[in-house]
Structure formats: structure tokens, C-alpha cells
C-alpha positions as CSV (number, residue, x, y, z in Angstrom):
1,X,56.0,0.2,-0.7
2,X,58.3,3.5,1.4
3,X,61.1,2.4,2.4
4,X,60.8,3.5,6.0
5,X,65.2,3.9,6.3
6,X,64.2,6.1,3.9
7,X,62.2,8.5,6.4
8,X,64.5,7.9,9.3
9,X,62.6,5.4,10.9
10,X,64.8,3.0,13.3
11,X,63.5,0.3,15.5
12,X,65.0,-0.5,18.7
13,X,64.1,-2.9,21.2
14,X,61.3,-1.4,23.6
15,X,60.6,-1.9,27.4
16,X,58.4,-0.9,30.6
17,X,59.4,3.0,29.4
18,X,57.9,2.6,26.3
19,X,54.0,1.5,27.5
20,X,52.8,5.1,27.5
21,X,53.6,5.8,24.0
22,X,51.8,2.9,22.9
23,X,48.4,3.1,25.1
24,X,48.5,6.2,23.0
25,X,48.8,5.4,19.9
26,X,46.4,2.8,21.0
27,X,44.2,5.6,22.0
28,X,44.8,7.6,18.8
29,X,43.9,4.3,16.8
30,X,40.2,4.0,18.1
31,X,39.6,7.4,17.5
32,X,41.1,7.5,14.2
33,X,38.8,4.0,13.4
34,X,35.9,5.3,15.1
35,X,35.9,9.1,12.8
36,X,35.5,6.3,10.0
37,X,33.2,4.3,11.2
38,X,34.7,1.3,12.6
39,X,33.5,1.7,15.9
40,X,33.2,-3.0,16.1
41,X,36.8,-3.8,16.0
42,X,38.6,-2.1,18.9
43,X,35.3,-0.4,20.1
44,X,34.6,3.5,21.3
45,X,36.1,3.8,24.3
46,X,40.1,4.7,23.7
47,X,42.0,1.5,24.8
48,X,43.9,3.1,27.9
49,X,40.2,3.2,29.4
50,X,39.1,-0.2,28.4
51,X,39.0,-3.2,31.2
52,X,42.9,-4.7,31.3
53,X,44.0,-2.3,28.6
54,X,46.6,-0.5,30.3
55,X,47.7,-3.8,32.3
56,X,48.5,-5.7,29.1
57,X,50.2,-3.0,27.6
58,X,52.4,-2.6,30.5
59,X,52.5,-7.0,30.2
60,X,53.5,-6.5,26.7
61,X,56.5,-4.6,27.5
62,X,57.5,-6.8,30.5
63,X,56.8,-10.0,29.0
64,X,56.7,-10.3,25.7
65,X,59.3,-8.8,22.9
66,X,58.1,-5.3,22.4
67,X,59.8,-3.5,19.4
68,X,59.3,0.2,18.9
69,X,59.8,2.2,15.7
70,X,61.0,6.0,16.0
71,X,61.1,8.9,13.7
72,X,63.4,11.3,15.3
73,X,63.7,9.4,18.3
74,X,59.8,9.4,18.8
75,X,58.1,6.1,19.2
76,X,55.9,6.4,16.1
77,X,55.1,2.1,16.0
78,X,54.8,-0.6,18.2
79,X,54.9,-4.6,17.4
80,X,55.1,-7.6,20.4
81,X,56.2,-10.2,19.3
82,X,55.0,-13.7,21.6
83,X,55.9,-17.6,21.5
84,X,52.4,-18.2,20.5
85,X,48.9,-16.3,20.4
86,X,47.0,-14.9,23.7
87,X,45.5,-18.2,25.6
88,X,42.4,-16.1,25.6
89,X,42.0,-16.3,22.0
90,X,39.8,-19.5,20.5
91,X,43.4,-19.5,18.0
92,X,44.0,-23.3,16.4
93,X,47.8,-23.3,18.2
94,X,50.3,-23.9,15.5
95,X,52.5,-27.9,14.9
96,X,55.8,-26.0,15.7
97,X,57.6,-23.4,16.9
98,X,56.2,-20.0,15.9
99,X,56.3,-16.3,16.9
100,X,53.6,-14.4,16.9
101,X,52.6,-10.9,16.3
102,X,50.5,-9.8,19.4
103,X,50.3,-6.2,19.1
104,X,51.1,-3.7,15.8
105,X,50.2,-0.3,16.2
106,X,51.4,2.7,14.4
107,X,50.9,6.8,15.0
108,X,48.5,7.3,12.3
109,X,50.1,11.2,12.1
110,X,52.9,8.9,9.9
111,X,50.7,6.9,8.0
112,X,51.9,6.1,5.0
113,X,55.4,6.1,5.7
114,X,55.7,1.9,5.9
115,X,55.8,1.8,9.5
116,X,53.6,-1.3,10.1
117,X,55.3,-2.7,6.9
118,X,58.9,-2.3,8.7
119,X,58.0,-3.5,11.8
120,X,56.6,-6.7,10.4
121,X,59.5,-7.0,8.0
122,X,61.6,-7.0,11.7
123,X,59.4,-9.7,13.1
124,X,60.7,-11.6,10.7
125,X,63.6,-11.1,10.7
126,X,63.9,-11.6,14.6
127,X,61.6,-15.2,13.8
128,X,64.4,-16.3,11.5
129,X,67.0,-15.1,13.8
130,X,65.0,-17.5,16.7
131,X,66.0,-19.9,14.2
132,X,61.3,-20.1,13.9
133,X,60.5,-20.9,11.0
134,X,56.8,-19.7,11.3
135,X,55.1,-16.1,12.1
136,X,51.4,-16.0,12.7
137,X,49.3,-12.8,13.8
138,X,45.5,-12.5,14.2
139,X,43.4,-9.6,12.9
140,X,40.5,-8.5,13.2
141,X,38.1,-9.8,9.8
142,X,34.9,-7.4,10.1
143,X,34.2,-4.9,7.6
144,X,35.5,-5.0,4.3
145,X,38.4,-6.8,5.1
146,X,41.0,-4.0,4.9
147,X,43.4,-5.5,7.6
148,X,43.5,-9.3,6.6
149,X,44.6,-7.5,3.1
150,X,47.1,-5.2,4.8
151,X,48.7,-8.6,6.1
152,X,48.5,-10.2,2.9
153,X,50.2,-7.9,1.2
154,X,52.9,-8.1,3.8
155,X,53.9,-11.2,2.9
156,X,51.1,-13.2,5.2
157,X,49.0,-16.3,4.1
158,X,45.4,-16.6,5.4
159,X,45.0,-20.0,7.4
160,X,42.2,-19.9,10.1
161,X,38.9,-18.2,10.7
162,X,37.5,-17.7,14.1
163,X,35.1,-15.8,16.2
164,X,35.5,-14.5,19.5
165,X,32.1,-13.0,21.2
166,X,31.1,-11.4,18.2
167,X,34.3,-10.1,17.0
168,X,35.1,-12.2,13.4
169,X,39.3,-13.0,13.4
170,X,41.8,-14.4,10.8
171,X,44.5,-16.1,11.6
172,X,47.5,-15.3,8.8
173,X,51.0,-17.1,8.4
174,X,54.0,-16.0,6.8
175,X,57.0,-18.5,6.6
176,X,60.6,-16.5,7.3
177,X,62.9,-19.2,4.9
């Protein structure tokens, strides 16, 4: 795995500034899924156009613990990190406390750099820090799997399956003691 320090990457805490850089890397994501053929997990239309997109990305960075990864001081990856999963999800909650990964997104100009990697590697952290014991983040499960074994390989457990509409999830766990 890169070791992002490595490329210069740093991750600072983000904010309301920080919602336009990530409704498009958002946007650059669905296009970058869709030239593959994924057009089922985040759909075809880029996410700043979707229903509520640009709402909860501007929620994510009021509410919730948004964390921004730069490469030359530009916002290259986003993670939120939440007390628990969206209420809108059909998500099993957790027996304790938890934090949980709502939102990783990364410029996909810098893939391979270890960008997601570090920024879970910092949820982590900040979980331990919150003296949590437990980080969960859902995925999307469609396909050939890809992203349930991008988590695992990050250091995340598969626990629960669900389905919401049509859209198969996974639920994966990764302990921070």
C-alpha cells in the first residue's frame, strides 16, 4: 500500500468551504464509474444534479465530521465521519458506540496514491481518539464486489447484508484497539 505522507498528502479538518470540492469529486466519480460501466451504484446523473445531493453534501460539512485530504493544498479526498449510519438506510444500528464512515470520496486524477486508504486509516484514528471502539461504513455490494474488497483490505470485517430499493449494501466493521 503508498504511503500517502509519502506524496504530500495531509488531511485537515474540512467545513461549509469545502462542499464544492467534494460535489465534484462526487461528480467526477459517477462519470468515472459510469465510462466503466457501473452505471447501478451511484447512477448517471453526476451527484451535484441528483435530488438532495448538493443539500447533504453541504449537511455533511455542517453536521457531521468532514475530513479532507490535500495534495498541494488541493482537496484531492473526502471522508464524514457520523455517530451512526444515515436513518434512511435499512442499517442493523450497532450494541455501542460507533463512528461511522458516511461519505469517502477521492479525485480519481490521484488514484493510486492511497488516498481512500489514509483517510480511513484517520477515521480510525479519530474513532480511537473518541475513545469508540467500533467503525462501521456501508458500501455499495453490486457487481463484482470490488468495494466491499477495497474495505476489507482496509482493515474492515463484513457483518450485515441489506438491500435498499434495489441497491444491494454491506455493512463492514473494523475494531480501532
Amino acid at each position: 500500500m503508498n504511503d500517502p505522507t509519502a506524496h504530500g498528502i495531509r488531511i485537515r479538518p474540512g467545513g461549509p468551504a469545502d462542499a464544492p470540492a467534494i460535489l465534484e469529486m462526487l461528480d467526477a466519480a459517477v462519470a468515472w464509474m459510469n465510462a466503466r460501466g457501473n452505471t447501478e451504484q451511484w447512477g448517471t446523473i453526476p451527484y451535484s444534479l441528483t435530488p438532495g445531493g448538493t443539500e447533504r453534501v453541504e449537511g455533511y460539512t455542517t453536521r457531521n465530521s468532514p475530513w479532507i485530504a490535500e495534495l498541494g493544498g488541493v482537496p484531492v479526498g473526502a471522508l464524514v465521519l457520523d455517530t451512526g449510519p444515515s436513518p434512511k438506510m435499512p442499517i442493523p444500528a450497532a450494541e455501542e458506540p460507533e463512528r461511522y464512515v458516511r461519505l469517502l470520496v477521492s479525485d480519481r486524477r490521484h488514484a493510486g496514491l492511497g488516498i481512500g486508504a489514509a483517510l480511513l486509516r484517520h477515521a480510525a484514528e479519530e474513532t480511537r481518539r473518541a475513545g469508540v471502539e467500533l467503525l462501521r461504513v456501508d458500501c455499495w455490494a453490486g457487481g463484482g464486489g470490488e468495494l466491499v474488497a477495497y474495505y476489507e483490505r482496509n482493515g474492515f470485517t463484513a457483518t450485515d447484508r441489506f438491500v435498499s430499493g434495489v441497491w444491494p449494501g454491506q455493512v463492514l466493521a473494523r475494531r480501532t484497539v
